[in-house]
C-alpha positions in Angstrom: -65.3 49.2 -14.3 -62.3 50.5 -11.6 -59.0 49.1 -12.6 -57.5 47.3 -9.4 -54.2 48.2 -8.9 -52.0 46.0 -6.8 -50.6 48.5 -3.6 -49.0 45.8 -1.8 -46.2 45.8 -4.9 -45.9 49.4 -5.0 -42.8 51.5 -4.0 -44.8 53.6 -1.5 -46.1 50.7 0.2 -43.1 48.7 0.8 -41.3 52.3 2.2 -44.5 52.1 4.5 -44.5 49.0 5.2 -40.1 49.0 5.7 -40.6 52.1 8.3 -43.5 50.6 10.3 -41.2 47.3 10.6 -38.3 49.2 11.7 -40.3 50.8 14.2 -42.1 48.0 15.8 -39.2 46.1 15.9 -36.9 49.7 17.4 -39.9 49.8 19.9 -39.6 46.4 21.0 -36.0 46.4 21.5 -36.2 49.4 23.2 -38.9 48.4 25.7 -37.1 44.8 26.4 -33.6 46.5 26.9 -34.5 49.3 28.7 -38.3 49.6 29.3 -38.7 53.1 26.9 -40.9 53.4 24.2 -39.9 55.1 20.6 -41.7 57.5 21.2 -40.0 58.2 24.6 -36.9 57.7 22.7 -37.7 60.0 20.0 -38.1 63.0 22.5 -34.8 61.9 24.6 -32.8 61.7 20.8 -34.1 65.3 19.9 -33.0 66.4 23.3 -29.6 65.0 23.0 -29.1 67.5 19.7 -31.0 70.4 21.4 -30.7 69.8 25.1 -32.6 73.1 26.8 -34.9 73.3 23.8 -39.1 74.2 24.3 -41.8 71.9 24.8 -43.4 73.2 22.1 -39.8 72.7 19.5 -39.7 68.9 20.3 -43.4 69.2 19.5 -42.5 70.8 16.3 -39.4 68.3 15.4 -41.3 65.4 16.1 -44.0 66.5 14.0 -46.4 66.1 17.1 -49.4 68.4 18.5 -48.0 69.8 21.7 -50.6 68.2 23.6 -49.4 64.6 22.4 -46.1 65.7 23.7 -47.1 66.3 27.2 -47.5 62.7 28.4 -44.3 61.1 27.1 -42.8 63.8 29.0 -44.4 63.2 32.1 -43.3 60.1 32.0 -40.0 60.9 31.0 -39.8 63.5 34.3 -41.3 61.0 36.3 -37.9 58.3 35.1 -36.1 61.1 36.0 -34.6 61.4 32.4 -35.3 64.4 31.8 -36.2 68.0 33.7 -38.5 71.0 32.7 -37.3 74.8 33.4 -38.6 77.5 33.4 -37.6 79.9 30.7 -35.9 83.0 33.0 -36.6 85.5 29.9 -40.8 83.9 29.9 -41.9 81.7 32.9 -44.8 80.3 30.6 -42.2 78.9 28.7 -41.0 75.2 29.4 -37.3 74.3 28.7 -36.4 70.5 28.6 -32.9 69.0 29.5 -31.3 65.9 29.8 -30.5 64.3 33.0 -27.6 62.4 34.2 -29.7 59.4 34.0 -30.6 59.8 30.4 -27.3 60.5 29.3 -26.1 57.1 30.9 -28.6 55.3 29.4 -28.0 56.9 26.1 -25.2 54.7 24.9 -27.7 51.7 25.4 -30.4 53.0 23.4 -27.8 53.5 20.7 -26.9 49.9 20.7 -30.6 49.2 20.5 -30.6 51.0 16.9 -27.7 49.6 15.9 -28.7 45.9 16.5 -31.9 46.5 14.7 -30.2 48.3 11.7 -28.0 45.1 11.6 -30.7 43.0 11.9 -32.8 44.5 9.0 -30.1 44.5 6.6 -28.2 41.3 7.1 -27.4 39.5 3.7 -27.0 43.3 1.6 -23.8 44.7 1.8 -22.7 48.4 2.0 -22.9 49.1 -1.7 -25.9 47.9 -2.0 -27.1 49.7 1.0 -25.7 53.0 -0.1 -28.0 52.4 -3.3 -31.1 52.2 -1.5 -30.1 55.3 0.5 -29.4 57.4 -2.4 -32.4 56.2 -4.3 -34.5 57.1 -1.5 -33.1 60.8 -0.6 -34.1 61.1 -4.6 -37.8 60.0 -4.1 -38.0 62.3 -1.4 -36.7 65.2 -3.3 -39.1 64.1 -6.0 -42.0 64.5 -4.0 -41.2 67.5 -2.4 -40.2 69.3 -5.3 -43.6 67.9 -7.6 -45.8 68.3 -4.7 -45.1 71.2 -3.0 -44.3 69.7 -0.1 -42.0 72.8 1.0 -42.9 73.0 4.3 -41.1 69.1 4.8 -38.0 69.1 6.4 -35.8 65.8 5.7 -34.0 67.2 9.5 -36.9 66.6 11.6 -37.5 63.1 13.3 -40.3 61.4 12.2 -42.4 58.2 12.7 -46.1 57.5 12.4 -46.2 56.4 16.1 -49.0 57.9 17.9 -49.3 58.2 21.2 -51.9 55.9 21.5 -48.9 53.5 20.8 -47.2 55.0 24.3 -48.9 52.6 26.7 -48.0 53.6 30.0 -45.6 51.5 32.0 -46.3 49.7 35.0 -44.1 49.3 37.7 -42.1 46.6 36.4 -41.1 48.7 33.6 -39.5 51.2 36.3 -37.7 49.1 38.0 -36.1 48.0 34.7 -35.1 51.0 33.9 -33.5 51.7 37.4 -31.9 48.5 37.6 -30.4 49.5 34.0 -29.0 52.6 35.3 -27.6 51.4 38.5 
């Protein structure tokens, strides 16, 4: 006989569960304020910390394959948030930088977080908050340490959002995005 065990009670689940919330509900804000996706986002929050970086380095901090990377920054180019160079040392190599436009809109994406970290936490207070924290950063140093997991790094951004998730906006979703940064 297999013992059932109940998953929807356990600790990993509710983590699960906790991240794919914030991130639907990140994504929606994002697309309604500003007409970006997270994973858009994702790639213009890396750059922000490593402006002029490679293609294939936001690949690697995002924990994407470099071909996933590719359309989100189409798009991006095609907003006109962000610009590819050419490497002057290695011409096959991309660099990607912020633009002017990306940078202004940057504050508002901000706000976007913040609204949803407000949101999701509303009735715990900070002490509280700083106990989950802590309690989590010791999970995660659980499992890396008892799994061999040495190869994770807690410094790259990550999320579970494919790019299948990145629907490709239509031209209404431009024109929010240029009406945002005008």
């Amino acid at each position: 006989m297999i013992k059932q065990y109940n998953f929807d009670n356990s600790i990993a689940y509710k983590v699960y569960r906790t991240s794919r919330a914030f991130q639907k509900a990140f994504d929606q804000e994002l697309r309604d304020q500003l007409g970006l996706t997270l994973s858009q986002w994702r790639v213009l929050n890396v750059l922000v910390s490593f402006n002029g970086i490679t293609q294939k380095e936001i690949a690697d901090r995002l924990e994407l394959e470099a071909p996933s990377l590719i359309p989100i920054l189409d798009k991006l180019q095609n907003l006109e948030l962000v610009e590819r160079r050419s490497d002057p040392k290695d011409r096959r190599i991309n660099r990607i930088y912020l633009t002017k436009r990306a940078e202004k809109l940057y504050e508002t994406m901000y706000e976007c977080g913040l609204s949803i970290i407000k949101s999701a936490t509303k009735g715990i207070n900070q002490d509280q908050l700083n106990s989950v924290s802590k309690y989590l950063d010791i999970i995660i140093n659980n499992l890396i340490n008892n799994h061999n997991l040495e190869n994770f790094n807690q410094d790259q951004i990550t999320t579970s959002t494919s790019t299948s998730t990145m629907a490709v906006h239509n031209k209404s979703s431009n024109a929010l995005i240029k009406t945002k940064m005008n």
